[in-house]
C-alpha positions as CSV (number, residue, x, y, z in Angstrom):
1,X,-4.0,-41.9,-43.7
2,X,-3.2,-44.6,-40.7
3,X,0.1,-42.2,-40.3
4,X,-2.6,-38.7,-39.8
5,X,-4.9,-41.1,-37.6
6,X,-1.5,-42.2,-35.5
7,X,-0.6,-38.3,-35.4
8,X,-3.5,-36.9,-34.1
9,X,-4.0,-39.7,-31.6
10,X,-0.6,-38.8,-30.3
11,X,-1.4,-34.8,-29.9
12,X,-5.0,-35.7,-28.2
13,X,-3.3,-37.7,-26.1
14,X,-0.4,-35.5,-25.2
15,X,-2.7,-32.3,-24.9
16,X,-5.1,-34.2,-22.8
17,X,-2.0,-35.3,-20.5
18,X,-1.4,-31.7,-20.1
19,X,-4.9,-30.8,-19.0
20,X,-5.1,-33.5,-16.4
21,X,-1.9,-32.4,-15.3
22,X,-3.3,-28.6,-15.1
23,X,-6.6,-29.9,-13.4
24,X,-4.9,-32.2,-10.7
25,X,-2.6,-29.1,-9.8
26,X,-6.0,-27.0,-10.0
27,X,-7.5,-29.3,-7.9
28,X,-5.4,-28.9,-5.1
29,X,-7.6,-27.0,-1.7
30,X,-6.6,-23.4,-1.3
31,X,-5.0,-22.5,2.2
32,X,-5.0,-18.8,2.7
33,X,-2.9,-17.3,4.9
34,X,-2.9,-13.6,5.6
35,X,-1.0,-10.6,5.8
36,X,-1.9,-7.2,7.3
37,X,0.3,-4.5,7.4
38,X,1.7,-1.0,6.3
39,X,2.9,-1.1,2.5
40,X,2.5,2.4,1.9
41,X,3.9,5.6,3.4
42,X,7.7,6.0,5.4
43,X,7.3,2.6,6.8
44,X,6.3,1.1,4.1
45,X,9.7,-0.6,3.3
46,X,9.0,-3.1,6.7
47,X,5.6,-4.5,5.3
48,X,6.5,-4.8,1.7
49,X,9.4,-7.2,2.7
50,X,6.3,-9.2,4.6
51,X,4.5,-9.1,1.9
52,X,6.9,-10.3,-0.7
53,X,8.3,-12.7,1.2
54,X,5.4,-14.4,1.7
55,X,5.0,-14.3,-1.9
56,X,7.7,-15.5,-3.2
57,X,7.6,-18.6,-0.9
58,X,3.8,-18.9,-1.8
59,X,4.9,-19.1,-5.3
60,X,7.7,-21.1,-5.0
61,X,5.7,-23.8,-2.6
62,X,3.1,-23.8,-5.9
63,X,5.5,-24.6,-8.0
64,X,6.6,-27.5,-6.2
65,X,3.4,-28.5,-6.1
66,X,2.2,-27.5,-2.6
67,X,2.4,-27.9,1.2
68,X,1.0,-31.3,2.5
69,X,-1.1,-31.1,5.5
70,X,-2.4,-34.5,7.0
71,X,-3.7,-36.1,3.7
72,X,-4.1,-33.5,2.0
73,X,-2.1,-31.2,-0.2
74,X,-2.9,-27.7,-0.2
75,X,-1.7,-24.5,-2.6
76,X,-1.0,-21.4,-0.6
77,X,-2.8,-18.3,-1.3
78,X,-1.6,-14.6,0.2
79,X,-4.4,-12.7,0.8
80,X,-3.0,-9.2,1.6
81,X,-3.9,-5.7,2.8
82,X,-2.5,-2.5,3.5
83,X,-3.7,-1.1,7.0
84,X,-1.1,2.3,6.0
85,X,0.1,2.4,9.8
86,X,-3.6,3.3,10.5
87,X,-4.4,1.3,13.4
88,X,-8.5,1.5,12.4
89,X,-7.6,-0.1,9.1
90,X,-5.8,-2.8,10.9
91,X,-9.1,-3.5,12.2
92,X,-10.7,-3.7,9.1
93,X,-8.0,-6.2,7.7
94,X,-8.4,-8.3,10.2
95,X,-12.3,-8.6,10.0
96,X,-11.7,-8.7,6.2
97,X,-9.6,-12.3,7.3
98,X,-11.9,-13.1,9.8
99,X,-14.2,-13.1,6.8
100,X,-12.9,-14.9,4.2
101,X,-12.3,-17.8,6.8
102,X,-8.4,-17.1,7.2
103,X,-7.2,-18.3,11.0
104,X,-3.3,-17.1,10.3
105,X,-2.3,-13.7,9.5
106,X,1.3,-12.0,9.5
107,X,1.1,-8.6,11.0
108,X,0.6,-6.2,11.8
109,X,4.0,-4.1,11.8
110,X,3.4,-1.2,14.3
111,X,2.4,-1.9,17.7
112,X,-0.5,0.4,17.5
113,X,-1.7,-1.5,14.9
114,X,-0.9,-5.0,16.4
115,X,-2.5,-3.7,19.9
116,X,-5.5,-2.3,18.1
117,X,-6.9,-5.8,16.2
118,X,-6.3,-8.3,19.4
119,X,-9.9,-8.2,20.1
120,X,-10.9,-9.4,16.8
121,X,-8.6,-11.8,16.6
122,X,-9.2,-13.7,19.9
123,X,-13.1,-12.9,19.3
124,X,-12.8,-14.3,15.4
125,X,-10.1,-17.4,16.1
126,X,-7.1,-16.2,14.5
127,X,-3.5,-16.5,15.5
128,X,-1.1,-13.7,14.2
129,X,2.6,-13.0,13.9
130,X,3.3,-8.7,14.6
131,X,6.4,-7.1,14.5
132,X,5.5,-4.9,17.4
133,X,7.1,-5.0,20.6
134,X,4.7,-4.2,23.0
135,X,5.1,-7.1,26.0
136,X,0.8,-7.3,26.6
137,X,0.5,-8.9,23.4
138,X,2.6,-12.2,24.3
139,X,2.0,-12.1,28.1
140,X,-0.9,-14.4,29.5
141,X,-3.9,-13.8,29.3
142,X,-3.2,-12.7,25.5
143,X,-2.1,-15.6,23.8
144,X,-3.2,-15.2,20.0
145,X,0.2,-13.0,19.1
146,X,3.2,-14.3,18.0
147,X,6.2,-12.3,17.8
148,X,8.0,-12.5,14.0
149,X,11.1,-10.8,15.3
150,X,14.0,-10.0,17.7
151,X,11.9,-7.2,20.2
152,X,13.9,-3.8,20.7
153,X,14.1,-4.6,24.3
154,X,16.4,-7.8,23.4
155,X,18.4,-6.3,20.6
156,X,18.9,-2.4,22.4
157,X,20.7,-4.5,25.8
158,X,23.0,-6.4,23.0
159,X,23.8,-3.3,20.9
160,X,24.6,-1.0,23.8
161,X,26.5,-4.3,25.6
162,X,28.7,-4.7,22.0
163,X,29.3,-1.0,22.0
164,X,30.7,-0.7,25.6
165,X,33.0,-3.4,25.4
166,X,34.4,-2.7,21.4
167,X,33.9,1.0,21.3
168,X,34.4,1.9,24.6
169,X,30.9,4.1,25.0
170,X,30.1,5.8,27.8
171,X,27.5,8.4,27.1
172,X,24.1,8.1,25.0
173,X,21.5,9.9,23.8
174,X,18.2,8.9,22.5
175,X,15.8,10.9,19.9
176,X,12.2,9.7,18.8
177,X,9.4,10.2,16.5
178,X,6.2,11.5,18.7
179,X,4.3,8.2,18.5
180,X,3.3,5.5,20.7
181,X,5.5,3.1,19.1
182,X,9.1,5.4,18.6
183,X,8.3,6.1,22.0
184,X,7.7,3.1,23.6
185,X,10.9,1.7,22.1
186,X,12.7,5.2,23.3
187,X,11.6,4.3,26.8
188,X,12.5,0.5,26.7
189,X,15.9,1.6,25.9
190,X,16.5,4.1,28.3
191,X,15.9,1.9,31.0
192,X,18.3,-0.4,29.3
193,X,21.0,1.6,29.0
194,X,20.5,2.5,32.5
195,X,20.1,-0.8,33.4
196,X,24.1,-1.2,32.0
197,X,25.4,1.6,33.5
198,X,25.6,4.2,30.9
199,X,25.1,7.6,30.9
200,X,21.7,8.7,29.1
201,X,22.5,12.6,28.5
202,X,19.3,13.1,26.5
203,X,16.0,11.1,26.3
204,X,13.0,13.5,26.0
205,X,13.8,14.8,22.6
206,X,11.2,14.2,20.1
207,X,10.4,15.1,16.2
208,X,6.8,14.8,13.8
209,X,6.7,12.0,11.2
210,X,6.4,15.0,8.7
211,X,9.6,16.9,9.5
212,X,11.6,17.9,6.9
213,X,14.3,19.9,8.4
214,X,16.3,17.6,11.5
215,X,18.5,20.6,12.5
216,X,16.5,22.2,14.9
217,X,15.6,18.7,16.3
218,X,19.3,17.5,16.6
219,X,21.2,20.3,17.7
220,X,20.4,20.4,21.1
221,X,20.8,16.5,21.1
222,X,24.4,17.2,19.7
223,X,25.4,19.5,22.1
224,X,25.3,17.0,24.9
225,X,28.0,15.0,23.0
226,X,27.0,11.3,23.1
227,X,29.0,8.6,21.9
228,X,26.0,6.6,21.3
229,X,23.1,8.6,18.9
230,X,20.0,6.2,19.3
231,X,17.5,6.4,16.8
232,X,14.4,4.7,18.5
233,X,11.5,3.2,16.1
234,X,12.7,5.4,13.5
235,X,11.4,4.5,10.3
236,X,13.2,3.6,6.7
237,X,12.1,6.9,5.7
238,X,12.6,9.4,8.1
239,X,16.5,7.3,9.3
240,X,18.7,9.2,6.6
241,X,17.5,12.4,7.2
242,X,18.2,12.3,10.5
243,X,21.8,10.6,9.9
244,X,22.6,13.5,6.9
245,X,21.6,16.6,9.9
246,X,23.5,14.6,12.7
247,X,26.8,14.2,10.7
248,X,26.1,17.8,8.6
249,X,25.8,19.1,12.7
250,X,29.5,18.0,13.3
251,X,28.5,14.9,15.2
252,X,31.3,12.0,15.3
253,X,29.7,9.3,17.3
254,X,28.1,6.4,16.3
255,X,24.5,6.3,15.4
256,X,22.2,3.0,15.8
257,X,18.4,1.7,15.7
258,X,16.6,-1.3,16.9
259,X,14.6,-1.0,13.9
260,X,15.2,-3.0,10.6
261,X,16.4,-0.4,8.0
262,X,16.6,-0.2,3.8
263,X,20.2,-0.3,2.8
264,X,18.9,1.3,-0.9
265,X,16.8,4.1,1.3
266,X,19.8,4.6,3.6
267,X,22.0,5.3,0.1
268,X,19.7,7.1,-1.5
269,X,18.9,9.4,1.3
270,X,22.1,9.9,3.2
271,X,24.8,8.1,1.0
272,X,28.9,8.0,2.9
273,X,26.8,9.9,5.5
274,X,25.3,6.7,6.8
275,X,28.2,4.6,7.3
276,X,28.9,2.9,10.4
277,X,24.7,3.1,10.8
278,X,24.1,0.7,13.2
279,X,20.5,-1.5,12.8
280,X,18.9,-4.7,13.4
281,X,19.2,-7.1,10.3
282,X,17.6,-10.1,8.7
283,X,17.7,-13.2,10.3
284,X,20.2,-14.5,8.3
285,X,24.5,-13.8,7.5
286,X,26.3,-14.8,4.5
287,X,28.0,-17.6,6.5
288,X,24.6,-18.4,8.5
289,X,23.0,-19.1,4.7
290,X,21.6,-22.2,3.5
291,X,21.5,-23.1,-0.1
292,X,17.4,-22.5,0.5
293,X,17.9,-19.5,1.6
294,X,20.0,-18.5,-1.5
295,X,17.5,-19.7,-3.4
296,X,15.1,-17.8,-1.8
297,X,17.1,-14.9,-2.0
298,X,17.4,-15.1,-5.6
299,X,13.6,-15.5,-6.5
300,X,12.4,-12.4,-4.4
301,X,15.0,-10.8,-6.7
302,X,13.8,-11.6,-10.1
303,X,9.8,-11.7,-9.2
304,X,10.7,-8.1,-7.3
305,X,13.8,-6.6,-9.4
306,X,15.7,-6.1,-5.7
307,X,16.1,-7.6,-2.2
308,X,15.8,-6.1,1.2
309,X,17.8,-7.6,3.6
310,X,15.1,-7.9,6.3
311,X,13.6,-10.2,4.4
312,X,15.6,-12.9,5.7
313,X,13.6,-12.2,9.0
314,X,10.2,-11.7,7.4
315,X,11.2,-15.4,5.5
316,X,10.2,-17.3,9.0
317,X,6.8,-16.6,9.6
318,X,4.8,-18.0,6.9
319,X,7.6,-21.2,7.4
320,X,6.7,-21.3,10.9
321,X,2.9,-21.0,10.2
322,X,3.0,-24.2,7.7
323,X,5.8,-26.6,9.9
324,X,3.1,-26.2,12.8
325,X,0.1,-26.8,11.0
326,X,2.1,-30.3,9.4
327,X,2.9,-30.6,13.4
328,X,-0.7,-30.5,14.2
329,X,-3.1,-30.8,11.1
330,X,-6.3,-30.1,13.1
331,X,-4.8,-26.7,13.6
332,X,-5.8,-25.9,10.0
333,X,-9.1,-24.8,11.5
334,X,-8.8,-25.0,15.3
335,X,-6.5,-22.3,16.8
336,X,-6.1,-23.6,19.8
337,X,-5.1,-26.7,18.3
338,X,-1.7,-24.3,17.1
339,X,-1.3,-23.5,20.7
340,X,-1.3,-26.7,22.0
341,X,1.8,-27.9,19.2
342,X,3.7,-24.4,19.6
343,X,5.1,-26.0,23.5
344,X,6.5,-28.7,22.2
345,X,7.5,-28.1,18.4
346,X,10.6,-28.3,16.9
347,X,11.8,-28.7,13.1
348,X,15.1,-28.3,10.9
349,X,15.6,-24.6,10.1
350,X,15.7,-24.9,6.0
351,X,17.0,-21.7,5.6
352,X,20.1,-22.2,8.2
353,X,23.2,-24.4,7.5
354,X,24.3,-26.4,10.8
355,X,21.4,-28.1,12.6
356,X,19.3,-25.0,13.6
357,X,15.8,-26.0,14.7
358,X,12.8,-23.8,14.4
359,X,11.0,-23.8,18.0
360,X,9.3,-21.2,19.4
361,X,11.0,-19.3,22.3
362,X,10.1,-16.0,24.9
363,X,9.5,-17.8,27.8
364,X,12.0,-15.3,29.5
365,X,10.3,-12.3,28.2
366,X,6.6,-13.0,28.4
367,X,6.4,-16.4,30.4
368,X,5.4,-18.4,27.6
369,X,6.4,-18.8,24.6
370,X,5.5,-16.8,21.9
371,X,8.0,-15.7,19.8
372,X,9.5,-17.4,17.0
373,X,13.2,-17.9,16.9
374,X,15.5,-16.1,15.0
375,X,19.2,-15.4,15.0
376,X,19.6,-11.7,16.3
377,X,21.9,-10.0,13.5
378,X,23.4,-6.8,14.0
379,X,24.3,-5.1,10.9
380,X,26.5,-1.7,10.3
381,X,26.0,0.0,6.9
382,X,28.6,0.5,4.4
383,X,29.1,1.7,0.9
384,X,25.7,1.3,0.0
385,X,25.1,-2.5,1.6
386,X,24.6,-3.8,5.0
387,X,27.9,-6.0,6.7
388,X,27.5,-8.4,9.9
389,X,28.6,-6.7,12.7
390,X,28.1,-9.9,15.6
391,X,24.9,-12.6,15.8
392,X,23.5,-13.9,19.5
393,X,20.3,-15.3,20.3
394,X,17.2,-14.8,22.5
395,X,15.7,-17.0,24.2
């Protein structure tokens, strides 16, 4: 009878063990962070890899525990929504983030979409991290944007400088989607090429995000025989079709983007065509890889069944959002508070090997620093995958 007694004393005890445990990590203050950004239609592929990024670090900060801030210790929420590249939806996400009390959002990916919700974010307090290129958003008197990523007219100036030197190019043409963004990259790297010396041959070419056939669009572009094919802005989607009518045209050159591709799409949609596809990569090489980021690597692969390699980019921003905010606590709820710490902050890059610091950089660019800083990789496709073709930096 005393032995029962003993026993069941034991279970209460143990089960009741487990429920404080549960209710202390329960306990813990939500901090939402947010993302707005395209997850659906032919860009989709450079949201989702925001998206789950931010996920899978969300989840894995959880299960540590959390992310201590001041004296407190706080589990991360993601609280995301698709704008689908529609800048008036961006809008809406960002009053939807402004409303649930959310100061630090990741997005948008489009410039359109990142020009288009500035107001509400300086009106509502909210600092956000775009891919979008677009210079206004980082230069004074606009100081809520932070750029996430390398900007085409960094990465364009390094490609075309790589390609001159090993490849020996001399001529280049440039073909782009009739948007603001495709275009807007089109014209940054005209005047960069230009700006090296080469020879643009064509630069006003220009398709619809709907086209199916590329022939008609390429062949003129062909016949001016480029050694450099420039795909500006083009998205995930629309990049192997355009490769598969290039190469089906007779086209030999080389073919390159300043915009982060999907080595899956890329096979899927132009196979051996696309190698030697020249793009912008994740912020990260084999030999540049910390164990964290290996780590990280493998849990966005088992919570998502597959990786996308620009997701060693997308990694940084939620990691810069939460070092600053341990920086500067009264950030949490103080924006300006985040501006003041970005000048001056500095911390060990976790997902780096070597003693890389995230900082905040683009004083050259924009005159004050608003970009985070990431390791430029260049990456040519091959066989299905994406190899390191040379890393710099920007400063």
């Amino acid at each position: 009878m005393k032995k029962r007694t003993l026993l069941k004393t034991a279970m209460l005890s143990g089960v009741l063990s487990l429920a404080l445990t549960g209710v202390s990590f329960a306990a813990n203050p939500v901090l939402k962070i947010g993302f707005v950004g395209v997850t659906s239609g032919p860009a989709a592929a450079w949201g989702i890899s925001n998206q789950r990024s931010m996920e899978t670090s969300a989840d894995w900060i959880n299960e540590m525990g959390g992310v201590k801030i001041g004296d407190k210790t706080y589990n991360v929420e993601i609280v995301a929504f698709d704008d689908q590249k529609d800048p008036k939806r961006a809008i809406a996400g960002m009053e939807k983030m402004a409303q649930e009390g959310i100061h630090y959002v990741v997005g948008p990916n489009v410039d359109d979409g990142a020009a288009a919700v500035r107001p509400v974010a300086e009106q509502k307090g909210i600092m956000y991290f775009p891919y979008a290129f677009p210079k206004s958003l980082y230069v004074a008197p606009a100081s809520n944007a932070v750029l996430g990523m390398v900007a085409n007219y960094q990465s364009g100036p390094a490609i075309y400088e790589y390609l001159m030197k090993n490849n020996g190019i001399k001529k280049v043409a440039f073909v782009a989607a009739n948007e603001s963004d495709p275009l807007s990259q089109r014209d940054g790297g005209v005047e960069a090429a230009k700006a090296l010396g080469l020879n643009v041959v064509s630069s006003n070419v220009t398709y619809q995000v709907d086209t199916t056939d590329f022939t008609p669009v390429l062949l003129p572009v062909v016949k001016t025989q480029p050694d450099l094919l420039v795909l500006s802005g083009v998205s995930p989607a629309n990049a192997p079709q355009l490769i598969r009518s290039a190469r089906e045209l007779g086209f030999k050159g080389l073919i390159s983007t300043e915009t982060a591709q999907d080595a899956n799409v890329l096979k899927e949609g132009a196979a051996g065509l696309a190698n030697g596809f020249i793009s912008v990569g994740g912020a990260s090489t084999p030999d540049l890889a910390s164990d964290k980021m290996r780590e990280f690597v493998k849990r966005y692969t088992a919570k998502f069944g597959e990786y996308n390699d620009e997701s060693n980019t997308k990694v940084y921003a939620l990691e810069y959002i939460l070092e600053t905010l341990k920086a500067n606590p009264a950030a949490l709820t103080d924006v300006a508070q985040f501006k003041k710490t970005m000048d001056t902050f500095e911390a060990p890059n976790p997902y780096m090997v070597g003693d890389a610091k995230l900082k905040y950089v683009g004083s050259t660019s924009f005159g004050q620093k608003r970009q985070v800083s990431v390791p430029l990789v260049v990456n040519v496709y091959k066989d299905g995958k994406f190899e390191t073709l040379f890393v710099a930096q920007v400063d």
